[in-house]
DSSP file (Angstrom, degrees, kcal/mol; ACC not computed):
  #  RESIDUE AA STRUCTURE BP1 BP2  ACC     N-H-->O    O-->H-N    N-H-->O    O-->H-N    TCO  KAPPA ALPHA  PHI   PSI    X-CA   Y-CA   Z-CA
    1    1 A X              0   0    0      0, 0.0     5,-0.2     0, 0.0     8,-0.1   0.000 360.0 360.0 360.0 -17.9  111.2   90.5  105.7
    2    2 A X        +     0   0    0      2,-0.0     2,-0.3     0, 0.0     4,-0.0   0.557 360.0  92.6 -97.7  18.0  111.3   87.7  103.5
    3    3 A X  S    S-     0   0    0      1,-0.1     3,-0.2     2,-0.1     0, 0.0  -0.772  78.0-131.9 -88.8 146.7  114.1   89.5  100.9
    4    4 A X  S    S+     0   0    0     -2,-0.3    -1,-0.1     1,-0.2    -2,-0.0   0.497 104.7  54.3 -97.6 -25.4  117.8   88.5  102.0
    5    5 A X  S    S+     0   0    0      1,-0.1     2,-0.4     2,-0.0    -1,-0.2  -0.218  86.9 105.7-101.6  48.0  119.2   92.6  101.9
    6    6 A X        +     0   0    0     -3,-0.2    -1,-0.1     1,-0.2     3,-0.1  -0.882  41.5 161.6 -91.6  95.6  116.3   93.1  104.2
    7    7 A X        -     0   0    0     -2,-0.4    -1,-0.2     1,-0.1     2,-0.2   0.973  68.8  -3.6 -78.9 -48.1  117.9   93.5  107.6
    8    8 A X        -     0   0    0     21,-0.0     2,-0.5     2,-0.0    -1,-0.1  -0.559  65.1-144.1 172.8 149.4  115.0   95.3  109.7
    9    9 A X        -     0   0    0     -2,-0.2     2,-0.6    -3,-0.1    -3,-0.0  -0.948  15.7-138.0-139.3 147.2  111.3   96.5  108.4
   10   10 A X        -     0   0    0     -2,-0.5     2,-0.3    19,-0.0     3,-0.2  -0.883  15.5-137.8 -98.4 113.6  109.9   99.6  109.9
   11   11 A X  S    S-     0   0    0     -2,-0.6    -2,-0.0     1,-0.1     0, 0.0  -0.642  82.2  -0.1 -84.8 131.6  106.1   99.0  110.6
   12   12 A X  S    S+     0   0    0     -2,-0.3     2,-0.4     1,-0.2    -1,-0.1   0.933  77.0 162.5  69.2  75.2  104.0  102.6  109.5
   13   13 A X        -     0   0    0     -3,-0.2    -1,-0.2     1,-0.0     4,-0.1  -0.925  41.9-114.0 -99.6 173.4  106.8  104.5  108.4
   14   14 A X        -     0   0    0     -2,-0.4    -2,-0.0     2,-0.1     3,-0.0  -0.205   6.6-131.9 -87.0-178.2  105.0  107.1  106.4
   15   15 A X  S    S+     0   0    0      1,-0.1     2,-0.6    -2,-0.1    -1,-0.1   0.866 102.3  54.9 -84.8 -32.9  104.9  107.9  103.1
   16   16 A X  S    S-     0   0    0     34,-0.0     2,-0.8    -3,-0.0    -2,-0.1  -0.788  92.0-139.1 -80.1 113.2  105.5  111.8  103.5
   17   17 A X        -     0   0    0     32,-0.7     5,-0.1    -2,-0.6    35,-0.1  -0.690  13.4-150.5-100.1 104.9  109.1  111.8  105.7
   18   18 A X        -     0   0    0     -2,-0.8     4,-0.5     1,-0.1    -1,-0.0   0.563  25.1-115.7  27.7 154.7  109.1  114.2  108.3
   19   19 A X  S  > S+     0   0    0      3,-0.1     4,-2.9     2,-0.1    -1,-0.1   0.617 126.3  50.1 -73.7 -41.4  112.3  115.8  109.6
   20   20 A X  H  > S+     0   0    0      2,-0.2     4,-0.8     1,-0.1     5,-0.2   0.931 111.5  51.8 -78.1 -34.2  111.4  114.0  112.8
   21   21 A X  H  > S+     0   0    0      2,-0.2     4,-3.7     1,-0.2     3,-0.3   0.857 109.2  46.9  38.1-103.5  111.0  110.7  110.7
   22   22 A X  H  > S+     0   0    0     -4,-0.5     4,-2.1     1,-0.3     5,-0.2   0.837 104.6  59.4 -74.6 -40.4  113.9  110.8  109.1
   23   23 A X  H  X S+     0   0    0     -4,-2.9     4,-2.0     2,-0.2    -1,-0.3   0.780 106.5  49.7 -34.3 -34.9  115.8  111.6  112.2
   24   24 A X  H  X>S+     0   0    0     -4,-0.8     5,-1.1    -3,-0.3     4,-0.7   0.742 108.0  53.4 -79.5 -49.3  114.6  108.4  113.7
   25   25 A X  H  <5S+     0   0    0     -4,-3.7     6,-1.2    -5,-0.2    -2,-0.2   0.928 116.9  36.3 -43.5 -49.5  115.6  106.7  110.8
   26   26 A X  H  <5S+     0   0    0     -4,-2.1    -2,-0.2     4,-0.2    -1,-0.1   0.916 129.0  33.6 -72.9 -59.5  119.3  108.2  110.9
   27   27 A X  H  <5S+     0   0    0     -4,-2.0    -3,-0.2    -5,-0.2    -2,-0.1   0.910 128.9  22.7 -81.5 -48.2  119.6  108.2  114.7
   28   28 A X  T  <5S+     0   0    0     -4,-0.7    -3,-0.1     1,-0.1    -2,-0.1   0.962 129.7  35.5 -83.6 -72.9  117.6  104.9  116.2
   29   29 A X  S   <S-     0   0    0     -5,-1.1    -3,-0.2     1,-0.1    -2,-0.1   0.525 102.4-128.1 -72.7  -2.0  117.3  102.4  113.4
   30   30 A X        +     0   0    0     -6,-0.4     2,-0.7     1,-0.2    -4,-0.2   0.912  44.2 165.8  52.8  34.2  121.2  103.3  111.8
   31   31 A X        -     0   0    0     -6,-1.2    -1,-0.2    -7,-0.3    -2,-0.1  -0.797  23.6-164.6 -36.3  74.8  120.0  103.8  108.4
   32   32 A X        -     0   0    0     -2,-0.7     2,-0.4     1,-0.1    -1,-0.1   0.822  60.9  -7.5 -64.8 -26.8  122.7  105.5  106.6
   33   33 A X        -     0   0    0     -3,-0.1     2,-0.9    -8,-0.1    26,-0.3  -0.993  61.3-119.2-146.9-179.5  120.9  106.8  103.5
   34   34 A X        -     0   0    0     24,-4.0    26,-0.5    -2,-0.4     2,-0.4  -0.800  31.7-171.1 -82.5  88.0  117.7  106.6  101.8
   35   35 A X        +     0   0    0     -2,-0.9     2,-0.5    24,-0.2    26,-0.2  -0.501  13.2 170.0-115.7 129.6  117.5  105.2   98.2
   36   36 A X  E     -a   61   0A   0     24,-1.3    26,-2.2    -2,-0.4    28,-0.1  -0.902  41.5 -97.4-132.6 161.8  115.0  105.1   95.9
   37   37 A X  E     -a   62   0A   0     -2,-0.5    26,-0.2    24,-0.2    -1,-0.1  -0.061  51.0 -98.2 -67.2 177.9  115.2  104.0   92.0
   38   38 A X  S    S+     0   0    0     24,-0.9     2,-0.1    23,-0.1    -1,-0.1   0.638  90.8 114.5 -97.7   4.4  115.5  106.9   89.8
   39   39 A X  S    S-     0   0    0      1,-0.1     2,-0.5     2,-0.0    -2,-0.0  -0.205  81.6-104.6 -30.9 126.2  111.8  107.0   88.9
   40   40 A X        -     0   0    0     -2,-0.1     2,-0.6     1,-0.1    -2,-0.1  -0.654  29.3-148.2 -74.1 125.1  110.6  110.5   90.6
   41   41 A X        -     0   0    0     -2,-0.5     8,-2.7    -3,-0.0     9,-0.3  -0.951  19.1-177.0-131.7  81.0  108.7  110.1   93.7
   42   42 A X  B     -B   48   0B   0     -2,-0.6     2,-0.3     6,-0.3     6,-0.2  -0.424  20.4-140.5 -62.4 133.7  106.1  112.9   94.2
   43   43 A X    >   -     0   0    0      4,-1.5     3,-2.9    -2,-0.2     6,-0.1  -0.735  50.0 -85.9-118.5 157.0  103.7  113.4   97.3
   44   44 A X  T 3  S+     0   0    0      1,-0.4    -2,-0.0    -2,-0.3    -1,-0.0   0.491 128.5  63.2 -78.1 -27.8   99.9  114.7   96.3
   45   45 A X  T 3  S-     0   0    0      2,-0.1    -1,-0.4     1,-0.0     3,-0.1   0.262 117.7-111.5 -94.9  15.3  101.3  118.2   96.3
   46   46 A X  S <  S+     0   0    0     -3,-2.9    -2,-0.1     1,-0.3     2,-0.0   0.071  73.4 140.7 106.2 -23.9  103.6  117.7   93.6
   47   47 A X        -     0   0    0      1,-0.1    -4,-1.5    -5,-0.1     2,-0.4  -0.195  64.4 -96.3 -44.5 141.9  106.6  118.0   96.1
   48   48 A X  B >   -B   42   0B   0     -6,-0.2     3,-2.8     1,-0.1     4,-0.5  -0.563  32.0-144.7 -55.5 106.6  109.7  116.0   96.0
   49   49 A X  T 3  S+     0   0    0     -8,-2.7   -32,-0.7    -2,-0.4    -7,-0.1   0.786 100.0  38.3 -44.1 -37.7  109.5  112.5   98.7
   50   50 A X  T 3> S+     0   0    0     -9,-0.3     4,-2.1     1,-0.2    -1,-0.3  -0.235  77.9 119.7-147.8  22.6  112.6  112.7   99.4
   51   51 A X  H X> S+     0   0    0     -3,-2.8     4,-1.1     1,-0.3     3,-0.6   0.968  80.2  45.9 -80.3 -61.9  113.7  116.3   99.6
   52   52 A X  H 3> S+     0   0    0     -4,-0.5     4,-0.9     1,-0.3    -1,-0.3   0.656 109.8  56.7 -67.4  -2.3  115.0  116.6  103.0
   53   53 A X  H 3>>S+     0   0    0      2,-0.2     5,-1.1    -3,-0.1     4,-0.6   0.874 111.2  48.6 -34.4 -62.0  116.9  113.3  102.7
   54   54 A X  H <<5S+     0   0    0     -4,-2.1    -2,-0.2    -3,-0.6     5,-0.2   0.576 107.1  46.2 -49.7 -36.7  118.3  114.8  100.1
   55   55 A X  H  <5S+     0   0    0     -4,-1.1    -1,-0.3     1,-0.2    -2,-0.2   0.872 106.7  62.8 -73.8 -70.3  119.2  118.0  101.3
   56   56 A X  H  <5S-     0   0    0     -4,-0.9    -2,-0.2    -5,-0.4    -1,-0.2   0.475 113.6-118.9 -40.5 -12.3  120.6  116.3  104.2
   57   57 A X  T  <5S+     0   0    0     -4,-0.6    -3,-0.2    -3,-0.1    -1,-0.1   0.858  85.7 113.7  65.4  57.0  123.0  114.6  101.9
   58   58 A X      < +     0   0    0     -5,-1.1   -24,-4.0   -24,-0.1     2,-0.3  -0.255  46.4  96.0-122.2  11.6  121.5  111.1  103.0
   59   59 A X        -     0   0    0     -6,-0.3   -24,-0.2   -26,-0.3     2,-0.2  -0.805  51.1-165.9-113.4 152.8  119.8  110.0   99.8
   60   60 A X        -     0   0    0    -26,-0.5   -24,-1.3    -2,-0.3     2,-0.3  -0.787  13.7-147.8-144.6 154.4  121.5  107.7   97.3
   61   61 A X  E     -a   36   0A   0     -2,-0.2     2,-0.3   -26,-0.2   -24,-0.2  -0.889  21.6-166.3-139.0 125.1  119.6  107.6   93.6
   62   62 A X  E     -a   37   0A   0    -26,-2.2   -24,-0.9    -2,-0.3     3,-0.0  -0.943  33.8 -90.5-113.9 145.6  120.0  103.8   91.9
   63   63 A X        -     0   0    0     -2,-0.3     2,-0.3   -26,-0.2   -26,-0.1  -0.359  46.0-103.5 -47.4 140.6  119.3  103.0   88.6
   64   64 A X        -     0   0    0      1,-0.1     2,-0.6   -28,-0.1     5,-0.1  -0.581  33.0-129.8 -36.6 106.7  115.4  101.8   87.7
   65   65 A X    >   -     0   0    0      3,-0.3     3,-2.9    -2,-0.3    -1,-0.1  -0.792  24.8-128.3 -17.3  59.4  115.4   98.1   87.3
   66   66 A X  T 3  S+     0   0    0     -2,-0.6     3,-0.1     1,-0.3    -3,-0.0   0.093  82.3   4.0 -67.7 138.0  113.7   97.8   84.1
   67   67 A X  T 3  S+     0   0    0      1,-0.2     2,-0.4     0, 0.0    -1,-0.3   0.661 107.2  91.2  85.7  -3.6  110.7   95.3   84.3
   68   68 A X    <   +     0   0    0     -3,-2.9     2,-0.3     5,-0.0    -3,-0.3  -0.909  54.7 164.6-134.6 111.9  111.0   94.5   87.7
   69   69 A X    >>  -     0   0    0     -2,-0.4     3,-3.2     1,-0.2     4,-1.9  -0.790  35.7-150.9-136.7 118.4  108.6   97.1   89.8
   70   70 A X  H >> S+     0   0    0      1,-0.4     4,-4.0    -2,-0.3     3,-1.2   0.783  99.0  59.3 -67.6 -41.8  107.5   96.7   93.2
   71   71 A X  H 3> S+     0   0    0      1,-0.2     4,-2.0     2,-0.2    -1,-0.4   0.856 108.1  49.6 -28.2 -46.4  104.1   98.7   92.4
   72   72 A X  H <> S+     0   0    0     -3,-3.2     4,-1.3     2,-0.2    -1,-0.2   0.858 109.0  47.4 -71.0 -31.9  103.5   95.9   89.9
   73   73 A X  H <X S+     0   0    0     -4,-1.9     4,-3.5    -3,-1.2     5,-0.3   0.967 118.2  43.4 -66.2 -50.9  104.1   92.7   92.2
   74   74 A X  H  X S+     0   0    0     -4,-4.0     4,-3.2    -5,-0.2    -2,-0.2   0.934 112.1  54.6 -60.6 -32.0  101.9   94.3   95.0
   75   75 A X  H >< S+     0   0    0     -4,-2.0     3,-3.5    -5,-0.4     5,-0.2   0.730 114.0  41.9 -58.7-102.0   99.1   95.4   92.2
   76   76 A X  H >X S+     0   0    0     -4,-1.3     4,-2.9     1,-0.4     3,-2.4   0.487 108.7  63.4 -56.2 -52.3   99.0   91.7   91.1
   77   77 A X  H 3X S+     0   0    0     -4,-3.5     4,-1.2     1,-0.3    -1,-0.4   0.859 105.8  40.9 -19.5 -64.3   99.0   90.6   94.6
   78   78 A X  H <X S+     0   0    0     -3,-3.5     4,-0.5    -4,-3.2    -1,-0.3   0.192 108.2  57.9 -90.4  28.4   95.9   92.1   95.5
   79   79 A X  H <> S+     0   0    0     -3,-2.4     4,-3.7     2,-0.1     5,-0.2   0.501 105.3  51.6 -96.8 -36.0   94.4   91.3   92.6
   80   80 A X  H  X S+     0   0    0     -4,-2.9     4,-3.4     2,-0.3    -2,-0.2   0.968 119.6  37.2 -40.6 -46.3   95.2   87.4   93.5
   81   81 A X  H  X S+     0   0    0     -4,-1.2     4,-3.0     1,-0.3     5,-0.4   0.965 113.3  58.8 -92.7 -43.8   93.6   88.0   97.0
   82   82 A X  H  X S+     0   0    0     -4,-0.5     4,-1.9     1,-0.2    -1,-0.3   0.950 116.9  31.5 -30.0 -83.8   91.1   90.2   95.2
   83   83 A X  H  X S+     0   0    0     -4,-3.7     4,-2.1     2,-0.2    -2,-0.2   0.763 111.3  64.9 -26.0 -53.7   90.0   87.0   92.9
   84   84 A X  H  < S+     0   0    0     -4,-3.4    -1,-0.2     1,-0.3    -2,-0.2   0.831 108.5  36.0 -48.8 -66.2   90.7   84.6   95.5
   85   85 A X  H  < S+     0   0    0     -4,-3.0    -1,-0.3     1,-0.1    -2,-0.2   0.926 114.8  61.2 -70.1 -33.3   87.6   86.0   98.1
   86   86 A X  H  < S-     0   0    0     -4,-1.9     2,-0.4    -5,-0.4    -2,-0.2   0.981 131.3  -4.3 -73.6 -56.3   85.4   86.7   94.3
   87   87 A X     <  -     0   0    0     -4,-2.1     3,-0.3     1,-0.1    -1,-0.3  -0.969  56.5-177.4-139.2 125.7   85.7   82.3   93.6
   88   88 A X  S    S+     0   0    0     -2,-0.4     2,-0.3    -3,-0.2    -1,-0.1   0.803  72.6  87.9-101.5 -28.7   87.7   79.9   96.0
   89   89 A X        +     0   0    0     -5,-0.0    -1,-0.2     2,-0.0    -5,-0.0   0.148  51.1 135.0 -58.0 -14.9   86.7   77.1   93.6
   90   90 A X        -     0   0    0     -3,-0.3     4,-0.1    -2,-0.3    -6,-0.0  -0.403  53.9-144.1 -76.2 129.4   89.9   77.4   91.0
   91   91 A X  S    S+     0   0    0      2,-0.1     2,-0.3    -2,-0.0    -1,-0.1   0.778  96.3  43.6 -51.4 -41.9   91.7   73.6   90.0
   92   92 A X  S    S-     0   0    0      1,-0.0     2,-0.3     3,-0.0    -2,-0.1  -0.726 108.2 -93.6-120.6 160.0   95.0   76.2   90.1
   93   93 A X     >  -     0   0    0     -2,-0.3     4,-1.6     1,-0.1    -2,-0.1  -0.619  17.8-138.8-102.8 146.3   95.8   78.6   92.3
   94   94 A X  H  > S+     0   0    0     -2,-0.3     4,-1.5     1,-0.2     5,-0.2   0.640 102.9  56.7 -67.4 -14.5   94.7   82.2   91.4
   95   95 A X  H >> S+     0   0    0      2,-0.2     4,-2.4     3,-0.2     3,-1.5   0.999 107.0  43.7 -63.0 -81.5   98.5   83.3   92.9
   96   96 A X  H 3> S+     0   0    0      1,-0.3     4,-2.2     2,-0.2     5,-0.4   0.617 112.4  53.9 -55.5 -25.4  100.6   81.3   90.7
   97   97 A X  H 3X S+     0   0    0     -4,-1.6     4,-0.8     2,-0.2    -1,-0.3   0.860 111.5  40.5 -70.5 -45.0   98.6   82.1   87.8
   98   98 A X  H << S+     0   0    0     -3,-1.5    -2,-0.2    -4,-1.5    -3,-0.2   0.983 121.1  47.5 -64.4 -50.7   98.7   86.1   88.0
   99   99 A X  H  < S+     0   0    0     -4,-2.4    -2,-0.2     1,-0.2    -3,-0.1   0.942 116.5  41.7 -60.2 -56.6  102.5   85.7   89.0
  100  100 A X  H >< S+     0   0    0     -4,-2.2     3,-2.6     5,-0.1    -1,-0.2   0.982  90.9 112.8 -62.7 -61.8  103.1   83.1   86.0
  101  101 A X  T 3< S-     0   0    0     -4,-0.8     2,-2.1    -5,-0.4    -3,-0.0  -0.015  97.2 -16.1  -5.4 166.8  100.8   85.4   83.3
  102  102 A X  T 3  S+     0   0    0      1,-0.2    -1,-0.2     0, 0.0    -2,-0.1   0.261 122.5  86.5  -9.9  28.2  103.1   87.0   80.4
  103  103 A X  S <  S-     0   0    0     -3,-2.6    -1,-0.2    -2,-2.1    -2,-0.1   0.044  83.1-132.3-131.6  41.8  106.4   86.4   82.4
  104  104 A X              0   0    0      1,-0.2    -1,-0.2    -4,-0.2     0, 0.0   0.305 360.0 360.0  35.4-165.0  107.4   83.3   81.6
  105  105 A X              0   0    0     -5,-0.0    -1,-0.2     0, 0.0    -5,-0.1   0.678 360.0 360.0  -5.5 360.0  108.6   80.4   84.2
């Protein structure tokens, strides 16, 4: 919510989408397509996330941002909050430190 091209967040969607899902997406919420970077996006059975978007001709593929991955913020995140409950005691705060670590400003 707090990203400025965030109009709307959908609480639970799943990871797997559905046909019924993705219907909802299309039909209630006015989503016009689904996009994901061009990293490949796999479900536990090896299947493609994003096949029936795709098929539906509702997917758009963006280039991979190199260096910037969302996996990586949230990983670091809970490592913060992770630290944070281990020792409350830190002069600096355990956030600003993970965030700051090999990335300069």
């Amino acid at each position: 919510r707090a990203v400025k091209w965030v109009h709307d967040v959908i609480p639970d969607a799943p990871y797997a989408i559905t046909e019924d899902f993705m219907n909802k997406l299309f039909n209630e919420y006015n989503i016009d397509y689904i996009i994901h970077d061009d990293d490949p996006c796999l479900l536990p059975d090896g299947t493609d996330a994003y096949a029936l978007a795709k098929k539906a001709g509702r997917y758009k593929q963006i280039k991979r941002t190199e260096g910037v991955s969302t996996t990586d913020i949230v990983g670091r995140m809970l490592l913060c909050v992770r630290e944070r409950s281990a020792s409350d005691s830190h002069n600096h705060s355990s956030l600003q430190r993970q965030f700051s670590h090999g990335h300069g400003q």
